[in-house]
N, C-alpha and C positions, 0 to 999 in steps of 0.2 A: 699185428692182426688189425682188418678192419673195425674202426668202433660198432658198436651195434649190433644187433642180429643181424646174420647173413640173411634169413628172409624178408625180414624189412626193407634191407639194403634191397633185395631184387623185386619188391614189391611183389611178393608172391606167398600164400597163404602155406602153414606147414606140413599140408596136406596134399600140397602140390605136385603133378607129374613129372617125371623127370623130363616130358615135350616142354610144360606149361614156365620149368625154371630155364629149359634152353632158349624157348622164343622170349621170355623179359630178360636174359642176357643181351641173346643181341641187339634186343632195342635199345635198351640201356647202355649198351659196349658203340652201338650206332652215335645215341645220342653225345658220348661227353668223351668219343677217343678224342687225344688233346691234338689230331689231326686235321681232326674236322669241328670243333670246340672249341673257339678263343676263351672261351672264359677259364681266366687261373684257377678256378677250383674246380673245373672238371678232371685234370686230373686227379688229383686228387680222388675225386667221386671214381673215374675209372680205374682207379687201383683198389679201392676197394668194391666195385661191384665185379672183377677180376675175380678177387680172392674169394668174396662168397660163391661166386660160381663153381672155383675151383676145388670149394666144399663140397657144396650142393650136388655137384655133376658128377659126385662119384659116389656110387650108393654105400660103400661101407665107409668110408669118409664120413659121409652124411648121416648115417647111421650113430657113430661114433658123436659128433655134433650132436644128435640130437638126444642122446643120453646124457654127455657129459656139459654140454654146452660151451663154454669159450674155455673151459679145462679139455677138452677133447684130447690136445697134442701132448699134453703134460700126464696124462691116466695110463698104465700100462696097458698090455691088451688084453691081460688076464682076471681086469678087473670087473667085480661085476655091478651094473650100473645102481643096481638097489642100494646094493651096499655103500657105494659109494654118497648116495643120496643121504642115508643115514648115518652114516661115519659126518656129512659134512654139518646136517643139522644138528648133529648130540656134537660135532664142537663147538657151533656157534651157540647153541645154549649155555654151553661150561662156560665161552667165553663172554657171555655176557652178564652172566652169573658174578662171574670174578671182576667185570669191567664198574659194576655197580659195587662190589665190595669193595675197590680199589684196590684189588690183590691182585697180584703177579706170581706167577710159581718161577723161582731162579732159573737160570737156566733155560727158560723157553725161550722158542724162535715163533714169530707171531707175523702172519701177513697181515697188513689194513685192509680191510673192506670198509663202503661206507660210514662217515659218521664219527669213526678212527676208532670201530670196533674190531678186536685182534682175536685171530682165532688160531690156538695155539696146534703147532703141524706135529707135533708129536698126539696130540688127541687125535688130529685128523687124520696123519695115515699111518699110525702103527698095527689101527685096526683093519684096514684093508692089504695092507702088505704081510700079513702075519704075523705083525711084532717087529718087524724089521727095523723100527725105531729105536725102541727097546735093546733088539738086541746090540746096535750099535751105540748105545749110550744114549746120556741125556743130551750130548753136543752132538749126537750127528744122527742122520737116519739112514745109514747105508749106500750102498751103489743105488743112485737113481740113473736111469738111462738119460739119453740125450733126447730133446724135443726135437721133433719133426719140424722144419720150417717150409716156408713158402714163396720163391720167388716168381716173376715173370720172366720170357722172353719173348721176345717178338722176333717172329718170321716174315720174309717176302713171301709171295704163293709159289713162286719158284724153288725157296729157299725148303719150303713145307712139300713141296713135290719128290723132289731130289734126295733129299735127308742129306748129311754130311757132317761135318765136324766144324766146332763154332765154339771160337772163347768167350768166357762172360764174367766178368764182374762182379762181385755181388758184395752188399753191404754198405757200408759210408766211413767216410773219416780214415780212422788208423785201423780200423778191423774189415779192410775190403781184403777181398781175396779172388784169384783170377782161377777159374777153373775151367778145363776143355770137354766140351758135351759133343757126345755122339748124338745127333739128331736123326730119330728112324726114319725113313723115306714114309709118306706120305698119313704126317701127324696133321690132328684136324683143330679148327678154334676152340679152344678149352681141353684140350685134352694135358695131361699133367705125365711129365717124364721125370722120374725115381733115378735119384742118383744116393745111390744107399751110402751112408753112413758120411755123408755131407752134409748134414746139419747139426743141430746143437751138441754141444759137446756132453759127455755124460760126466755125472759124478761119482769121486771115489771111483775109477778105475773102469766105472759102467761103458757099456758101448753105448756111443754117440746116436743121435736121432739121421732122419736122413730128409736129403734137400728134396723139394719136388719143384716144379719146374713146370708153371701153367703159361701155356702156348699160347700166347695170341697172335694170328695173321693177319697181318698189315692189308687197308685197303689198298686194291690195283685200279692202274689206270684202264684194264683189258677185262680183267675177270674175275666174276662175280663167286664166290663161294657159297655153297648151302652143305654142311655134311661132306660127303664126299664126292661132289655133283659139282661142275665145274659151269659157270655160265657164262657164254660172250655173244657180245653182238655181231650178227652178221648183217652188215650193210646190201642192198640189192637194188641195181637200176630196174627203174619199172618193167622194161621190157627183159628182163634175167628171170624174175618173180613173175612176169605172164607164161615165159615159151619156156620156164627151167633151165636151169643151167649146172655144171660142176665147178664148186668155188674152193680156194684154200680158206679154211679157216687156222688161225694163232690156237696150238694149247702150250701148256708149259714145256712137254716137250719134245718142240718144235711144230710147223702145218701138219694140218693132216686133211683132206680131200673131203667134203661132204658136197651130197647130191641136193640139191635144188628141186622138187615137183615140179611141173608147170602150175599157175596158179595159186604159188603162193603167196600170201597174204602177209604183212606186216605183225609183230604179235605171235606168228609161228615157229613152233622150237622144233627143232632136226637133230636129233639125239645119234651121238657117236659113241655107241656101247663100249664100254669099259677103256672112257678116256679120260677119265676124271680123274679122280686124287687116287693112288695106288693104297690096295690094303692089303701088308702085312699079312696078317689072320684071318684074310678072307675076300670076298668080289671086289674090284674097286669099282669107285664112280663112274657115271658117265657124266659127258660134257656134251650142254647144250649150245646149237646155236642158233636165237632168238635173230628172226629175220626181220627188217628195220627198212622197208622202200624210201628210196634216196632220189628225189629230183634236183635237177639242175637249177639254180638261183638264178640262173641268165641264159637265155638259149640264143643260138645263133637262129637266121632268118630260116633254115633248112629244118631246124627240131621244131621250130615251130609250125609250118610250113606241116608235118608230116603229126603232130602231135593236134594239129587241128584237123587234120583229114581222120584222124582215129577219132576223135570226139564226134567229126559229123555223121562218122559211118557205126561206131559203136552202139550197143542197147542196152550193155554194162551201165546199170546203176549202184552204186557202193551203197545208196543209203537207201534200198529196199533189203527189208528183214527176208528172211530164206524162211 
C-alpha cells in the first residue's frame, strides 16, 4: 500500500467529486508516468498515485477507506465502522495503561504502532467479531479471511479496445506468481478488474481475499484517450479544409471514413458516433477527429505561383474576429 493518505497522494480535499479525484489523477498519472518522467522517483510517485486512485475511483472502496482508513482491506464487510472506532480506541487505552505499568498479559499477540506502543488483538477484535478471539483461545483468533490486494496492469489502447487474454506476473523475489486475465473489451484508465479469491490467503482455513487489477493505458503515438472518447488528429491540406473533402481517418479498429465541411478550420472536431472505446453495460464512445491544416515547408514554382494568385484575389482575413 501507498505510504500516506490516498487524498493527499492526489492532492484533493475528502470531500472531493469523483470528476475532481479523476481530472488530479490524470494529471498526476500525466505528470510522473516513468514514460514520460526520467526522474527515478516518479515511479515510484506513480504507483502510488495509481493505487489511491484505484481507491478513490470506486465509491464503495472509497467508502470502505474512508471509515476504516489504511485498515480498509483487512476489516470484514460486516463490520460496523463505529464500532470498529471504539473497539480500536478502548484497546489503545488498555494498551497504554499496561505499556506504563510495564505489564504484559501472557500470551498476547500485539501490533507496533507508534513510539513501540502495543495494542493487544485479542482486545481489539474479539469485540467486533463476536468473541471470535475468545472463542478460539488465547493463541489464535479464528478464521480470519484473506486481504484484498492491489495490482497494476498496463494496457496498449488497442490492447484496452479488443479485451483478450494476457499473462501477468505478480509479486517479487520467490512469491511471484504468473496468472492468466481475461481482459473485457473495452476497459477504461483506472478502471479495476476482480479476480476473486486471488489475493491474500486467509487464515485457519478462511477464504482468501481477492486480486484487483487497476488499468492503466499506455500513452499512444495516434490517440488520445478521455473516458470513452477516442481522439486523433486529422491532418488537412488547406485547399481539403476550404472545398471539404472525405478522408480515412486511423481508429483502433481499423479506418473508418469521415466527412470533411467545406471550411473547415483547424481546432475542429468531426465526431464518428459510437467509435470510441466499446461499452460492455452500455453506449460506447465516440472518436473524434480534431482537424490540424498542414502546409507545405517548400513549394515548387507552380504552388507558389497559384497560392499568390489566391492571396491577390482573396478577402479572407483569419485575423478579423466574426
Amino acid at each position: 500500500m501507498a505510504d500516506g493518505d490516498f487524498y493527499q497522494i492526489l492532492g484533493v480535499p475528502r470531500t472531493a467529486s469523483q470528476e475532481e479525484i479523476q481530472r488530479a489523477y490524470r494529471r498526476l498519472a500525466r505528470e510522473n508516468h516513468p514514460d514520460i518522467n526520467s526522474d527515478p522517483a516518479a515511479e515510484n510517485r506513480f504507483k502510488d498515485i495509481s493505487e489511491a486512485y484505484s481507491v478513490l475511483s470506486d465509491p464503495q472502496t472509497r467508502s470502505r477507506y474512508d471509515a476504516f482508513g489504511a485498515d480498509f482491506r483487512q476489516v470484514p464487510e460486516d463490520v460496523d465502522p463505529e464500532t470498529w472506532r471504539r473497539a480500536r480506541a478502548g484497546a489503545g487505552a488498555r494498551s497504554r495503561a499496561g505499556a506504563g505499568a510495564g505489564a504484559g498479559r501472557a500470551g498476547s499477540t500485539g501490533f507496533g504502532f507508534g513510539g513501540g506502543e502495543q495494542i493487544d488483538l485479542e482486545d481489539l477484535f474479539g469485540g467486533i467479531f463476536g468473541g471470535r478471539a475468545g472463542r478460539a483461545g488465547r493463541g489464535g483468533f479464528g478464521p480470519m479471511p484473506g486481504a484484498d490486494q492491489t495490482a497494476e496492469i498496463q494496457l496498449t489502447v488497442e490492447e484496452a479496445y479488443h479485451g483478450g487474454r494476457r499473462t501477468l506476473t505478480i509479486g517479487d523475489g520467490s512469491t511471484q506468481r504468473t496468472l492468466e486475465v481475461n481482459i473485457p473489451p473495452g476497459v477504461t484508465d483506472g478502471q479495476r478488474i476482480r479476480l476473486a479469491g486471488q489475493g491474500g490467503r486467509g487464515g485457519d482455513g478462511a477464504a482468501p481475499g481477492d486480486l484487483y487489477l487497476a488499468v492503466r493505458i499506455a500513452p499512444h503515438r495516434i490517440f488520445r484517450l478521455e473516458g470513452r472518447d477516442i481522439f486523433v488528429e486529422l491532418r488537412l491540406a488547406p485547399w481539403e479544409a476550404a472545398l471539404g473533402t472525405s478522408v480515412a481517418v486511423p481508429t483502433p479498429d481499423g479506418e473508418a471514413k469521415v466527412t470533411v465541411p467545406a471550411g473547415t478550420s483547424s481546432g475542429r472536431r468531426l465526431r464518428l458516433r459510437g467509435r470510441g472505446m466499446p461499452n460492455p453495460r452500455g453506449k460506447p464512445g465516440d472518436l473524434y477527429a480534431e482537424a490540424r491544416i498542414m502546409v507545405p515547408s517548400t513549394l515548387t514554382d507552380t504552388e507558389r505561383e497559384l497560392f499568390e494568385q489566391l492571396a491577390a484575389t482573396s478577402s479572407f482575413d483569419p485575423r478579423r474576429r466574426q
